[in-house]
N, C-alpha and C positions, 0 to 999 in steps of 0.2 A: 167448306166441303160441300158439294154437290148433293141435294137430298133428291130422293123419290118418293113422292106417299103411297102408304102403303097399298094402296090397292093396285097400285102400278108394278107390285115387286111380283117376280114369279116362281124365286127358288132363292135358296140359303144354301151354300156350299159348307159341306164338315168335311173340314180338314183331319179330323182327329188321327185316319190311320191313311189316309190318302198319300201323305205324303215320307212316310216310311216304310221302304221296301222290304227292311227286317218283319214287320210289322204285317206288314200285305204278305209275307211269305204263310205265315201262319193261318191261313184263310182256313184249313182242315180241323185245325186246332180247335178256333174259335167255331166252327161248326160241330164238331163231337160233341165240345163241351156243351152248346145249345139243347141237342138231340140228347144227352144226357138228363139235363135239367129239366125237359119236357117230359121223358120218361121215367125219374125217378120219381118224379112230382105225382105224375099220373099216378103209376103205379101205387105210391102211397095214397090214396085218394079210394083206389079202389077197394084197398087192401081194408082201410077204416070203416067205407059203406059196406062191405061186403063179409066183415066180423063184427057179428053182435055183442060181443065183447068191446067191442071198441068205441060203441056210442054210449060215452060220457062227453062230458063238456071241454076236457083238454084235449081229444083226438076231435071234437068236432071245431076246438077254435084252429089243430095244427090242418085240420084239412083243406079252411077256409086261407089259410094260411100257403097251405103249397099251389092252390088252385090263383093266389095274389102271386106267387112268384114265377108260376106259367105265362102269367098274361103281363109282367113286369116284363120278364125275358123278349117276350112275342113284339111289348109293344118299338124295342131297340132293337134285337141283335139280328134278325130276319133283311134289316135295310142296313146295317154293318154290313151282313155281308156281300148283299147283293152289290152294293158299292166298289165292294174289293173283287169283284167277281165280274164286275162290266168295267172298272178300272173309272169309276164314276163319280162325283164330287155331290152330286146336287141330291136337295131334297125342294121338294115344292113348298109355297109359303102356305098351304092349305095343310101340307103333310107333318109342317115341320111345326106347328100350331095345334094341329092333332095330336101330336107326339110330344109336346109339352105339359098339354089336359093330361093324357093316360098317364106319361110318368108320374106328376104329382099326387094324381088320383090313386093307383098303385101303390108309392113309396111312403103315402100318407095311408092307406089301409095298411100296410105292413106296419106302420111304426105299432096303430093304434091295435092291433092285431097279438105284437108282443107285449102289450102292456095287458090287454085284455087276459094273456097268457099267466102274465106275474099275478096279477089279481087270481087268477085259478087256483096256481100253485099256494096264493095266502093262504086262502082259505081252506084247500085240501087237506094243510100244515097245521096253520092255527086252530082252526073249528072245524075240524075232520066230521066230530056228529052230526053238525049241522050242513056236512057240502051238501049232499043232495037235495034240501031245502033251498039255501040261498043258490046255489048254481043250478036253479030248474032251465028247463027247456025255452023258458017263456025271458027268462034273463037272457040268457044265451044269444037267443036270438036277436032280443032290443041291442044288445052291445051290438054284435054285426052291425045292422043296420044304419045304428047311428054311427059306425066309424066308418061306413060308405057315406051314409050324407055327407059327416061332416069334408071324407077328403073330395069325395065332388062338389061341394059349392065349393071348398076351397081352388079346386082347379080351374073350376068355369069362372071363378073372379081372377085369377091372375091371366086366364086365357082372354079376360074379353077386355081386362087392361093391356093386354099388348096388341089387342085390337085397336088402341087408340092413337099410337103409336106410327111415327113417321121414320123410314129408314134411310139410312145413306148407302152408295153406291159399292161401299164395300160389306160385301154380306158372307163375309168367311166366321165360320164357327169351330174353334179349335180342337171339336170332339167330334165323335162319330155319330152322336144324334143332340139332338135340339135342346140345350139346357137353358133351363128358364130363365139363372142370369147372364148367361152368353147372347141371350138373344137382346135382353133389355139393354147389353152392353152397345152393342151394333146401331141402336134406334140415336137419330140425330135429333129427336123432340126433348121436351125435358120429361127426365125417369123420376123423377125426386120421387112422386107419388109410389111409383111403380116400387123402388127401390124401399120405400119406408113402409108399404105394405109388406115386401119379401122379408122382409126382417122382422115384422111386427108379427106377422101369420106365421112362420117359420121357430120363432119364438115360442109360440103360445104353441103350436101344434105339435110343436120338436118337445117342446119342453116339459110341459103338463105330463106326456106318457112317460118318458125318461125319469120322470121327479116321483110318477105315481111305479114306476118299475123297482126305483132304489130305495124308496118308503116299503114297498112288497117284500123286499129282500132283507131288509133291516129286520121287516118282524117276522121274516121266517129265520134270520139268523138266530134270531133273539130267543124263540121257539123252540128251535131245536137245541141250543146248548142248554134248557133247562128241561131233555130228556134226558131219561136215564141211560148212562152207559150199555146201548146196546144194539140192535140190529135197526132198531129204530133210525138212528140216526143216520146208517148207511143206506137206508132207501130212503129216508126224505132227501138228501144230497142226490141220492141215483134218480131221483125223477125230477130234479131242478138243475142238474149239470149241464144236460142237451139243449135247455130253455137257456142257459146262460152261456152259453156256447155260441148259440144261433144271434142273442143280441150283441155280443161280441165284435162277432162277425157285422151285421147290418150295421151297430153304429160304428167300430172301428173303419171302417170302407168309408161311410159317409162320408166321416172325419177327415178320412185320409183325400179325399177330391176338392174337399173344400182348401184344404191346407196346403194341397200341391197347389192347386190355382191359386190362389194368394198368395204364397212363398216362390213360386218359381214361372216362367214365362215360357218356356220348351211345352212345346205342344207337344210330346213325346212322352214326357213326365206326367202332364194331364191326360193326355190319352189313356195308357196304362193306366192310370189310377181309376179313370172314367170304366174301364174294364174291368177293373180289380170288383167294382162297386155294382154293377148292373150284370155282372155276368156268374161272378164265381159266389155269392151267398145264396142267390136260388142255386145254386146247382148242389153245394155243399149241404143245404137242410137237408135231403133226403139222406144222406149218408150220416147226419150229426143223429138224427133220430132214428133211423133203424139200426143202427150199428152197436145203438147204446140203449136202445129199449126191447127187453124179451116179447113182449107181446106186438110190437111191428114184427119183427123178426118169425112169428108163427104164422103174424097173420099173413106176411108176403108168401111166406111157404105154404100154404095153405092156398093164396091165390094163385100160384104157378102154377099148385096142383093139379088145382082144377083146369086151368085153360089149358094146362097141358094132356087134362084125360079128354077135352074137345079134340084134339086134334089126331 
């Protein structure tokens, strides 16, 4: 097969909705739903800095949390639809490289974001005396930070290895944006590396927060069936349902993109599922957590209020 190195390539074609008209029909769809996920996101965001009630450490990891699933949404669905809207295939190799950093970067603070969550909830459960000692302002913060580092070096090492990388003349990608083993699939070099890093890092990054979420779960279950029969137990559940709700959601989708692409070859199949995963779990958190927590629900009301006595 015909190669190009890469500094010679100048665009990656995503096929994912390009070539279904059913698909492309929905361009409105997939735009509300964007304009939704931006706004509810916001709007919870505001809602948390702007009730002082609300600055403890589970409304400051969920806010860090909607402001990861604005900028998850932003860094895909803005070039989805522009695509379907100029009836357009391509992304450039500069963009489509950029857009592989940000998703990981992203999809890797969210993992470590929900696990950060489950850690809250332990200890809110287990050692209630003690949350506001162990969960200070100065913890809080270290976790953020380090779960940014870790998912941007993570990024920048899978970004700068498929910098090394030589492509061949067929550069179609069967989704609507740039997935990182779509792209490593396309390269005519040898991936061995490439590929035993995706699995090794994916592994250890996927795995450690998922293993630290259902160890969290374990001893809040354990915790609460040795309270006593009473209202107790229905608010420890009411404040851990929405958490296990939202990870549901994030890893079920995950799951499901991996598992269409390795079970099935219909780019149609993957597309949808690539949508299922990057589109509908930001736009879902806002509604899984206002809808189920009394104190979003004042505090939104309280922020309409007010912009609405501005106007």
């Amino acid at each position: 097969m015909e190669t190009e190195n890469q500094t010679t390539v100048s665009e990656f074609l995503l096929l994912g909705l390009s070539e279904d008209p059913e698909l492309q029909s929905l361009f409105g769809l997939f735009l509300t739903m964007y304009l939704v996920t931006v706004l509810g996101n916001l709007l919870m965001i505001l809602a948390i800095c702007s009730d002082a009630h609300l600055h403890t450490p589970m409304y400051f990891f969920l806010s860090n949390l909607a402001f990861t699933d604005i900028c998850f949404s932003t860094t895909t669905v803005p070039k989805m639809l522009t695509n379907i809207q100029t009836q357009s295939k391509s992304i450039s190799y500069t963009g489509c490289l950029t857009q592989v950093c940000l998703i990981l970067t992203f999809a890797g603070l969210e993992n470590f974001l929900l696990a950060a969550m489950a850690y809250d909830r332990y200890v809110a459960i287990c050692y209630p005396l003690r949350y506001t000692v162990i969960m200070n302002p100065h913890l809080c913060g270290l976790m953020i930070l380090f779960s940014l580092f870790i998912s941007t070096v993570d990024a920048l090492l899978h970004s700068l290895m498929v910098l090394r990388l030589s492509f061949c003349t067929n550069l179609e990608i069967p989704h609507f944006f740039c997935e990182l083993a779509q792209v490593i699939k396309l390269a005519c070099s040898n991936t061995l590396l490439n590929n035993i890093l995706v699995y090794l890092i994916t592994s250890i990054l996927g795995g450690v927060p998922l293993v630290g979420i259902i160890f969290s779960y374990i001893k809040i279950v354990s915790s609460i069936l040795r309270m006593p029969l009473s209202g107790g137990i229905h608010k420890a559940f009411s404040t851990c349902g929405s958490h296990l709700t939202v990870i549901s959601l994030f890893y079920g989708t995950a799951f499901g993109v991996y598992i269409s692409s390795a079970l099935t070859h219909s780019s149609r199949k993957i597309a949808i599922a690539s949508v299922m995963y990057t589109v509908v779990p930001p736009m879902m958190n806002p509604f899984i957590y206002s809808l189920r927590n009394r104190d979003m629900k004042v505090a939104l009301k309280k922020l309409l209020w007010r912009t609405l006595s501005f106007l």
